[in-house]
N, C-alpha and C positions, 0 to 999 in steps of 0.2 A: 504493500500500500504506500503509496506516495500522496504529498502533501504539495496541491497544485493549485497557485493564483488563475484565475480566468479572467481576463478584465475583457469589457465588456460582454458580460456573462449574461447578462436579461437581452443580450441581440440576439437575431437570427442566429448566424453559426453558433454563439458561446452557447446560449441555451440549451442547443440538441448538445454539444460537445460537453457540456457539465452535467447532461441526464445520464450519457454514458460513462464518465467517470464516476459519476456517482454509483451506477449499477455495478460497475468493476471490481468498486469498492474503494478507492478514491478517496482521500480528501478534499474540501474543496473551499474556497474564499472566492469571491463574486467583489470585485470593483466595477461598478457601471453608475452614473449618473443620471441615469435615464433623461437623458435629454430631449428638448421638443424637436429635432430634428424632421421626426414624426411624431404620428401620437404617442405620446408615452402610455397610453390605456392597454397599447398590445405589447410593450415591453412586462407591463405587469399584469397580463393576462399569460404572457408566456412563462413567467415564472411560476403564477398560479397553476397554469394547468402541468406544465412540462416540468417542475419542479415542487412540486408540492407540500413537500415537509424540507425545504430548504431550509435551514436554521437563520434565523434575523439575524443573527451577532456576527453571524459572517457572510452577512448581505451588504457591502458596505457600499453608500449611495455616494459615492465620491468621484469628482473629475481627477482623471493620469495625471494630466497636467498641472495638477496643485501638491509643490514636492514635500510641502509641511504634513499634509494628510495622507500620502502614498510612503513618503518617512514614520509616520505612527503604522502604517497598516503594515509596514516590513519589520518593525521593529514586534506586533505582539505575533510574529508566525514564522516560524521557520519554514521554509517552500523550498520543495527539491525539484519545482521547475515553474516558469510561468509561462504562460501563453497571453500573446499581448495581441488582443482582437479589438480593442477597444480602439475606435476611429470614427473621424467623418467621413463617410461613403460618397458615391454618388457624382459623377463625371460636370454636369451642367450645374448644380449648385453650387460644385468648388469656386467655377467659373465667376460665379456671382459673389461668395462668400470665401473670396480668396483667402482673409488674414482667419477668419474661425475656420478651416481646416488646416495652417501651417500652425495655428498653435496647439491645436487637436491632435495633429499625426506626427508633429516633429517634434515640438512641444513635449506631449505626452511620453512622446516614443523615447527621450533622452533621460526623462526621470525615469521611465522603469530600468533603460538600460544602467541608469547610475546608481538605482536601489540593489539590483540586482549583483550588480557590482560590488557592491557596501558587502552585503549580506551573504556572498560568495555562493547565489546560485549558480547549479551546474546544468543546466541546460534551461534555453531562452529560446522560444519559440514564436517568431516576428508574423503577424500578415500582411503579406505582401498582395498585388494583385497584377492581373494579366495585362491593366491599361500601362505599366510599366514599361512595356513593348513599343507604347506611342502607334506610330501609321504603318508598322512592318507590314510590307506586301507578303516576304517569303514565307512560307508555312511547309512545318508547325514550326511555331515559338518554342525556340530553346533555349534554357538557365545559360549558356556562353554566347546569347546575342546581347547587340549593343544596346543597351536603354537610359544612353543619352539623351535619348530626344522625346521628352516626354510631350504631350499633346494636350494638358490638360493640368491645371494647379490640384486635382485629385491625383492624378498622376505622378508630378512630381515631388509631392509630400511623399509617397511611396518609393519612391528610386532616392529619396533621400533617407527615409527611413532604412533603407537596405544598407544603404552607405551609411550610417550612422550605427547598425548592427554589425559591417566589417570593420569599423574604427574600434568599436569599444571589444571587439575580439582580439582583433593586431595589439589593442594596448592591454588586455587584462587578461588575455587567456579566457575570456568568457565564452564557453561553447553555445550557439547559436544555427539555430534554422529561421531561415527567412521559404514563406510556403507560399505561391503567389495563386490565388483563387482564380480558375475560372468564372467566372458568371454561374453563382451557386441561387440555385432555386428551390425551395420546396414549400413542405405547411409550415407557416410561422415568418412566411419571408416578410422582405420590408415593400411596403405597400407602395412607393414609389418604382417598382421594379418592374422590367415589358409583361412578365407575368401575371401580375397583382391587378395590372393597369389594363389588359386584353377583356382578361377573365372578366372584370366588373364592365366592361362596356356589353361585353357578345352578353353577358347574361343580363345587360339592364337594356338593349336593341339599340347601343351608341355606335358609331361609326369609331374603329378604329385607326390610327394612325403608324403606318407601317413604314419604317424608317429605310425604304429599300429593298426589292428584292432581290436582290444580291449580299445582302445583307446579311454576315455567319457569324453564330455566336457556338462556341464552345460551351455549354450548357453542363453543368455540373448538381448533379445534387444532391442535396444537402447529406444522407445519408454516406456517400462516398465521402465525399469533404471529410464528414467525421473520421471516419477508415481513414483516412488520409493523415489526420491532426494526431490520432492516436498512436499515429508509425510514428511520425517525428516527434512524440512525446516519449516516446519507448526505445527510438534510438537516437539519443543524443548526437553529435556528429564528433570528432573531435579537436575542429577549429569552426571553419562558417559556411555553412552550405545554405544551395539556392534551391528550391524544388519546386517544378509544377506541378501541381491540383487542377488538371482538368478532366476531360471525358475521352478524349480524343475523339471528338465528332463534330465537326463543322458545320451547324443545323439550320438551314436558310430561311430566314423568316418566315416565307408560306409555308414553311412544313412544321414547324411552330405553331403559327395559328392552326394550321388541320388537326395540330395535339389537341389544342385548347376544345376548336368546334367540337370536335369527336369525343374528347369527354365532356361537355356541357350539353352533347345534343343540341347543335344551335349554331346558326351557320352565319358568320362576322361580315358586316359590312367593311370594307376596307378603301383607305386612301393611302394613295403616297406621297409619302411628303422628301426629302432631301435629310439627308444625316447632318445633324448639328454641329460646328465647332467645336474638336475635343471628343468626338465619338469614334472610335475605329470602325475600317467596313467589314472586317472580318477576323475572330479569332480560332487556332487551332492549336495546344498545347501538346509538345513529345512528353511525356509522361513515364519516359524510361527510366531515367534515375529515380524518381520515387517509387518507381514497382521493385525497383534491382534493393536500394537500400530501403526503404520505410515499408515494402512490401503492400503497396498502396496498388488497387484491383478494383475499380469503377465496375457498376456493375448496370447500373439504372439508365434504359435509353430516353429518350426525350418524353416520348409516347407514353411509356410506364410512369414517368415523373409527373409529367403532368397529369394523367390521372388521378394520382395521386394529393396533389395539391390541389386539385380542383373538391376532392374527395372530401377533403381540411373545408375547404372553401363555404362547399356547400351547406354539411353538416354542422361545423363549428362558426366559423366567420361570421356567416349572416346571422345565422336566429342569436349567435350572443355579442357581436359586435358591432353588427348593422341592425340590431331592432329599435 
C-alpha cells in the first residue's frame, strides 16, 4: 500500500484515478479547489457518487498554487508518490484567460515540484497533454518530436511544465513521469468537451457544430487513461520520462458523431464551421513506450466509449443534474 497525493482529484481523470487506488487499496489525499472553471456542482457530484466514503480530513479544498497551504499539506503526510493532474484545461479559454492558466499550470506545477523536492518524494507523476505537439502534420506523435512550437497559451503552460519537471530532475535527482493525455473522454467528463457538447444538442434537436471533416482526434478513454496512470504510478522511471496516453486511433469527426447518433438513437443536425486558433487538425499518438514500460493496453474503441458515456448521460446527468 502506498501513500499517494492526487491533486486535482474531484476532476475528470483524478476522480476515476482515486476510485481505483482506493479499490487497490491505496492511500489517498485529494488537493482540488474546485474551481468555477465549470460548475463546480459536478466536481462535487463526482466525489459524491464516484467517491463516496472519501474521508473530509483528507479532502483538502486548496489551490497548487498557494505554496503556504500545499507546504502545510506536505508537511502532515508522508507521500511515496504524487500525481499532479490539477490544471486549467481547455485550448480557447487559455486563449482568452492567458495569465489564470500560466499561474495554474506553471505556477502550480513548480510548488508541487518544490514540495516534492522538500519532502524527498520518489516518484512524481506530471500531466502533460497531446496539444504539446502544436500543428505537427506527421503522424503518430512521438515522446522525441519537437514541441517547441506550441499553438496555444494551454499548450505552452504544458511544454513548460514538462520542462520544469526535467529541470527539477537534472537538479535533485527527483524521478518523474510526464504522461501527455490524448483527448480522454468518458462519464464524468468536463462538460465543455466535443462530447458533452454533441451529446446535449443531438439529444435536445440543436444543430451541431462540426469543426471539420477532416478533423482527427485520438480519443482516449477515460478507463484506459487510468490503466495508463497506474503503470506510471507503479513504475517509477529512474531519471525523466515522457509517455503517451492515447488510443492509437485517429477518429474523424463524422464517425464520432455516428458514435454519439447511434447511441442516443437520434440523428445530428450538423454544420461546418472552420477550426479555431490554437486547435490542431489532427491527433495520433505511438503509444509504444508506455505499452513496452508502464504496460499500458487501451482497450475501449470510440463506439464502445461513447456508449458508454452517453449511458452516464442518460441515466445519471439528466434526471440529477439537469432537473
Amino acid at each position: 500500500m502506498s501513500k499517494i497525493l492526487v491533486t486535482g482529484g474531484a476532476g475528470f481523470i483524478g476522480a476515476h484515478l482515486v476510485k481505483e487506488l482506493l479499490a487497490r487499496g491505496d492511500e489517498v489525499v485529494i488537493v482540488d479547489d474546485f474551481n468555477n472553471r465549470y460548475d463546480p456542482k459536478l466536481k462535487e457530484a463526482r466525489v459524491s457518487e464516484l467517491l463516496p466514503d472519501f474521508p473530509t480530513d483528507v479532502l483538502i479544498r486548496e489551490d497548487v498554487s498557494d505554496a503556504e497551504a500545499m507546504a502545510k499539506v506536505f508537511a502532515n503526510h508522508k507521500f511515496d508518490a504524487v500525481v499532479h493532474l490539477a490544471a486549467w484545461a481547455a485550448v480557447q479559454r487559455s486563449i482568452d484567460e492567458p495569465l489564470t492558466y500560466s499561474n495554474a499550470n506553471i505556477n502550480g506545477t513548480i510548488v508541487m515540484l518544490e514540495e516534492a523536492r522538500k519532502h524527498n518524494v520518489k516518484n512524481f507523476v506530471f500531466a502533460s497533454s497531446s496539444s504539446v505537439y502544436g500543428g505537427r502534420e506527421e503522424m503518430p506523435l512521438s515522446e522525441t518530436d519537437d514541441v517547441s512550437k506550441p499553438i496555444s497559451p494551454y499548450a505552452a503552460t504544458k511544454v513548460a511544465g514538462e520542462a520544469l519537471c526535467a529541470t527539477w530532475n537534472y537538479l535533485y535527482d527527483l524521478p518523474i513521469s510526464a504522461v501527455r493525455f490524448f483527448t480522454v473522454y468518458g462519464p464524468w467528463g468536463r462538460p465543455e468537451m466535443a462530447l458533452f457538447k454533441f451529446t446535449e444538442a443531438i439529444e435536445e434537436g440543436r444543430t451541431i457544430e462540426m469543426r471539420g471533416s477532416e478533423t482527427k482526434r485520438d480519443f482516449t478513454f477515460i478507463d484506459d487513461i487510468v490503466q495508463g496512470l497506474l503503470g506510471a504510478i507503479d513504475n517509477p522511471p529512474a531519471g525523466y520520462e515522457i509517455y503517451n496516453l492515447g488510443n492509437q486511433d485517429a477518429v474523424p469527426l463524422p464517425r464520432f458523431i455516428k458514435a454519439i447518433e447511434a447511441a442516443l438513437d437520434k440523428k445530428a443536425t450538423i454544420t461546418d464551421v472552420p477550426l479555431p486558433p490554437g486547435d490542431v487538425p489532427q491527433t495520433l499518438a505511438d503509444i509504444s513506450k508506455a505499452k513496452e514500460r508502464l504496460g499500458y493496453k487501451p482497450t475501449t474503441s470510440i463506439e464502445e466509449g461513447v456508449k458508454k458515456f452517453v449511458s452516464w448521460y442518460q441515466d445519471w446527468y439528466l434526471p440529477n443534474f439537469r432537473k
